[in-house]
C-alpha positions in Angstrom: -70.8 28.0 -43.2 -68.5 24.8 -43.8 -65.5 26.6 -42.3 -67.9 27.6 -39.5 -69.0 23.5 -39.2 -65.2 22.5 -39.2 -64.2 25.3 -36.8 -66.8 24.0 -34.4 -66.4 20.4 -34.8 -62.8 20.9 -33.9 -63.4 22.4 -30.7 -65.7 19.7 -29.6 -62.9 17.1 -30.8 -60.8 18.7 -28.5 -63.1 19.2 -25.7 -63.8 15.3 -26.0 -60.1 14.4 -25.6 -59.5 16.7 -23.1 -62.5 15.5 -20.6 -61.2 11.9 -21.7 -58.1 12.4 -19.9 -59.3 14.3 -17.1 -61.4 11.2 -16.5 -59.0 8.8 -16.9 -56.5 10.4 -14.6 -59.0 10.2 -12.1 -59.3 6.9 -12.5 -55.5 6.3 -11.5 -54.5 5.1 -8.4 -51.6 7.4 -7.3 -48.7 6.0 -5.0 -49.2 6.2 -1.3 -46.9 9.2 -0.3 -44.8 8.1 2.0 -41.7 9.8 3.9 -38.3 8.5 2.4 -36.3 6.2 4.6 -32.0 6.3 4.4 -29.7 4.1 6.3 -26.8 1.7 5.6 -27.2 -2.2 5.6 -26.4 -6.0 3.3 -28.0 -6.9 0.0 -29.1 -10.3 0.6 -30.3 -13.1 -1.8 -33.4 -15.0 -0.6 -33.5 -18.2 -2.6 -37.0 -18.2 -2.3 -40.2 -17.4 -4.8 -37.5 -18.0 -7.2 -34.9 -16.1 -5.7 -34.5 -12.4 -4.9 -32.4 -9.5 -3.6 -33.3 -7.8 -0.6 -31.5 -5.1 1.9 -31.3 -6.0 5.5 -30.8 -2.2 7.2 -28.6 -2.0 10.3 -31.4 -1.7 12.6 -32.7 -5.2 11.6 -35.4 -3.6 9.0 -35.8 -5.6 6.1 -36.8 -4.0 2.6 -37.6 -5.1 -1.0 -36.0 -3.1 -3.6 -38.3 -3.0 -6.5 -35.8 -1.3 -8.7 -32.3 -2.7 -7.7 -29.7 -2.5 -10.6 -27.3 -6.1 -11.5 -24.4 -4.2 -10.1 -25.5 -4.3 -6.5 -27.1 -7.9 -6.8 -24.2 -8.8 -4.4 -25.1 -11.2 -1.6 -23.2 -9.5 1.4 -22.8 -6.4 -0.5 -22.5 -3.7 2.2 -24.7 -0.4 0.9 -25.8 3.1 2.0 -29.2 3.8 0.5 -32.2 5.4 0.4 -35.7 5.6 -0.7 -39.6 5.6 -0.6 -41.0 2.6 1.2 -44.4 1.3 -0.4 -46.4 -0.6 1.7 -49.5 -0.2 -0.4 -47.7 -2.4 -2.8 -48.4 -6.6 -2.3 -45.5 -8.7 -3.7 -45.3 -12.2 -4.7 -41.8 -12.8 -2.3 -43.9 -11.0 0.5 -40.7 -10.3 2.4 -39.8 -6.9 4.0 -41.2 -3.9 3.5 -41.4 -2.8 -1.0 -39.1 0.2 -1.2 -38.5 2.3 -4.3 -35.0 2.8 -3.8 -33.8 6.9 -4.7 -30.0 6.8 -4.5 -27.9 3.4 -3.3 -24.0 3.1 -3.0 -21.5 0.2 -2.2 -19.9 1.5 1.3 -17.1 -0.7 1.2 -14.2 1.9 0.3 -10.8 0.6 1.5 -11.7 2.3 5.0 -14.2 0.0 6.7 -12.7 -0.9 10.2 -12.6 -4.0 11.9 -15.8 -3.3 13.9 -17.7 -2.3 11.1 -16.5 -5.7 9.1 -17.6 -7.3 12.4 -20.9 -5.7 12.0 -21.3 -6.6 8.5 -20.7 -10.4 9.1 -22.9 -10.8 12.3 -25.7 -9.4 10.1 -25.4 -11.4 7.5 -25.8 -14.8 9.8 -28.3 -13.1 11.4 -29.9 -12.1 8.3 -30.0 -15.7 7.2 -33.1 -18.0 6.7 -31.8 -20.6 8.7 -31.1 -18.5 11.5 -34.1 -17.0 11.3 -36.7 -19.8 10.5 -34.8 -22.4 12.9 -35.4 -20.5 16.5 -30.9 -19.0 16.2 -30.0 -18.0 20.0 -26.5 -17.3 21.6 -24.5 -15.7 18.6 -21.3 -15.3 19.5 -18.1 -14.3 18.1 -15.8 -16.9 18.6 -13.0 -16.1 16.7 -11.5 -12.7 14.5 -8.4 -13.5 12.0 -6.6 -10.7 10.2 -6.2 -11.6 6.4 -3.4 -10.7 3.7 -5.2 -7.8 2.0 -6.3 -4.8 3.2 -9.4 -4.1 5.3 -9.9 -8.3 5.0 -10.9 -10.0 8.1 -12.7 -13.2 8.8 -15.5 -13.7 11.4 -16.3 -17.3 13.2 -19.5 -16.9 15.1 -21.4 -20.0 17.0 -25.1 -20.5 17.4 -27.9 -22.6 18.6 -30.9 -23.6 16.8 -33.5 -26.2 16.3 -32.6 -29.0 14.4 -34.0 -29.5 11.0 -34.1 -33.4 11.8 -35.1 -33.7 14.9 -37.0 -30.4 16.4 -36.8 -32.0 20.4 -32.6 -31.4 19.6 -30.6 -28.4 19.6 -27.8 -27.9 17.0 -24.4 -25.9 17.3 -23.4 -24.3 14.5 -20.5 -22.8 13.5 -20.2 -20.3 10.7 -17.2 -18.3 9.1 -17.9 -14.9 7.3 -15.1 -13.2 5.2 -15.7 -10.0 4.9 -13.2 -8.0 2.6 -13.7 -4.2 2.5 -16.8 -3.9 3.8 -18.4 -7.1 1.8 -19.1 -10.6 2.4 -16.8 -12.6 -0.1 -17.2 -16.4 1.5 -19.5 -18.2 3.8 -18.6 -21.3 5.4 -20.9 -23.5 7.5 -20.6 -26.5 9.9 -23.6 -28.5 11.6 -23.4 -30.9 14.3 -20.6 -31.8 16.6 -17.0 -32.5 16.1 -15.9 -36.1 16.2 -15.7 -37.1 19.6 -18.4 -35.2 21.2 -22.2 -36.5 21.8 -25.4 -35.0 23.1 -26.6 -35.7 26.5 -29.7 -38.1 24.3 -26.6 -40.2 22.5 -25.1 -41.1 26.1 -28.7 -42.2 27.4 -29.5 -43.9 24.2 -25.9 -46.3 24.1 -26.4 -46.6 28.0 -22.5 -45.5 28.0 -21.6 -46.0 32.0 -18.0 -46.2 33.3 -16.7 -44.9 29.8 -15.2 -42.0 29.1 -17.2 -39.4 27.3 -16.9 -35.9 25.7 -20.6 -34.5 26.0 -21.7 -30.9 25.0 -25.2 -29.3 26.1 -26.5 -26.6 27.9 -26.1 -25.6 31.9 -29.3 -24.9 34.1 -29.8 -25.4 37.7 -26.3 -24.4 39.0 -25.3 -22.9 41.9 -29.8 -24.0 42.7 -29.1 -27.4 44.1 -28.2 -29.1 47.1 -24.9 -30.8 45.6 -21.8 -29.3 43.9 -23.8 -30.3 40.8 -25.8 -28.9 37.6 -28.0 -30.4 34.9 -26.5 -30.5 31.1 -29.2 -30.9 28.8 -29.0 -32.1 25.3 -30.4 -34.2 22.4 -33.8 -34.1 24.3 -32.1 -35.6 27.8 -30.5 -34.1 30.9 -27.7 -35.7 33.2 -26.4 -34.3 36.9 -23.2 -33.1 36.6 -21.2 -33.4 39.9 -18.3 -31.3 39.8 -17.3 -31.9 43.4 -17.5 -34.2 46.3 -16.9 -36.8 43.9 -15.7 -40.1 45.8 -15.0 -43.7 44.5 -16.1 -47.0 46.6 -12.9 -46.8 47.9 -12.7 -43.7 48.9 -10.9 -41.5 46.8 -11.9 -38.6 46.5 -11.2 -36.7 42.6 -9.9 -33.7 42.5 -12.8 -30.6 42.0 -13.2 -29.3 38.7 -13.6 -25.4 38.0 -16.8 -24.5 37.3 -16.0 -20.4 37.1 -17.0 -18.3 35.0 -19.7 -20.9 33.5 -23.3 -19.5 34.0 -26.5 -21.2 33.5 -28.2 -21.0 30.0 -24.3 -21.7 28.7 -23.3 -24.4 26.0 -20.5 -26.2 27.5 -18.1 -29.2 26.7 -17.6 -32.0 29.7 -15.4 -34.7 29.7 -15.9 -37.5 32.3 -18.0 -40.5 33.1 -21.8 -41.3 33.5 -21.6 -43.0 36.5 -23.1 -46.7 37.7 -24.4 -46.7 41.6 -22.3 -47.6 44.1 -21.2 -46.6 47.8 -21.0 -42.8 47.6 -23.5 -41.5 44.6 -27.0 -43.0 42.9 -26.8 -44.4 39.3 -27.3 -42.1 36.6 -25.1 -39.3 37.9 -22.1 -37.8 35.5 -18.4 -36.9 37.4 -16.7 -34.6 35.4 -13.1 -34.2 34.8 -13.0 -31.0 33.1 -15.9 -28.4 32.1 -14.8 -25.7 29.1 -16.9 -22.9 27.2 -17.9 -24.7 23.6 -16.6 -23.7 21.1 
């Protein structure tokens, strides 16, 4: 009879743990299945929420690697990966898409072409808070140089964007990417304008007639009004630029200045003089002496 008791208590021992687990496993939340993603892209470092590494894709897609190892906590790193996105998942960063990465790889290998390097570095600005957060328009590669090691070129690109001091004024920025097989190595960065130059607001604001004056801003209006003549607009103010038909009290006509290949919505550099009234134009108007692509 004892061995009979201990024989049966056993089996509801057992039957007690088993329906335990069963229970609790229901009680699990499992992972949203999801269809693994692949594609190539840029670790980037957010300095934000304390700082983290995320992977902006090729295609723009931003994801959250929740299982990244140190040795591809690269800023610029250039990878090939794939994974499991898990959008059922909230994060503290809350930026891009959670992704529980499968298999990732560095795909810098000693055979990553100039356009590809080109790639790599215009998504990296791109990828950029700054850029992001402070309106960037007009990216543009301004300048490629070849440097002394293999697969190693450096990338200037120029921008527009809202300035952090004063949002009514838009900022030109300049930024240099080196990008040496297939990753970002060094990041420079230059704000404002080059000595010399001022915004369409700093000529209105010093009340700078009859001197001569570098100004940068943007073109609208050409080739729309009845004068040989466009609006640059800068630092919150916009000045008539005459390009033509310019003629002095006593009569002299200046020579025309080129105005091809400039289109409207372009950043431009103009050298010349804000004009005070007199015989042949109305106060207020600028006469340029030369008009060139910035930068």
């Amino acid at each position: 009879m004892k061995r009979s008791f201990c024989s049966r208590s056993w089996v509801v021992a057992v039957f007690i743990v088993v329906t335990s687990l069963f229970l609790l496993c229901g009680c699990i939340e499992e992972p949203v299945g999801q269809d693994a993603v692949s594609g190539t892209g840029i670790v980037i470092y957010q300095d934000i929420e304390g700082g983290f590494y995320g992977i902006l894709a090729d295609d723009g897609t931003r994801y959250l690697p929740l299982n990244l190892e140190d040795e591809y906590q690269i800023d610029g790193l250039s990878v090939r990966f794939s994974g499991t996105p898990r959008e059922d998942l909230l994060t503290v960063a809350q930026w891009g898409t959670p992704i529980e990465l499968i298999s990732i790889q560095k795909s810098g290998n000693g055979h990553v072409t100039i356009e590809e390097s080109r790639r790599i570095a215009e998504d990296y600005v791109k990828g950029t808070d700054e850029f992001r957060q402070y309106g960037g328009t007009n990216l543009r590669l301004t300048g490629t140089e070849t440097l002394p090691c293999p697969y190693c070129w450096q990338f200037t690109f120029g921008y527009d964007m809202i300035s952090q001091k004063d949002p009514d004024v838009i900022d030109h920025v300049v930024t240099a990417v080196t990008v040496e097989d297939g990753e970002v190595t060094e990041v420079t960065r230059s704000a404002g304008l080059p000595a010399g130059i001022m915004t369409v607001g700093e000529l209105v604001a010093d009340q700078l007639y009859e001197t001569p004056v570098t100004l940068i801003g943007r073109v609208s209006l050409l080739g729309q009004l009845n004068c040989p003549c466009f609006h640059l607009t800068s630092g919150g103010e916009s000045v008539e630029v005459w390009y033509d038909l310019m003629v002095e009290d006593n009569r002299t006509e200046l020579p025309a200045v080129s105005v091809e290949g400039i289109e409207n919505s372009d950043i431009v550099r103009v050298e010349g003089k804000w004009k005070e009234s007199g015989t042949y134009r109305n106060k207020g108007v600028f006469w340029a002496e030369n008009i060139t692509p910035y930068p």
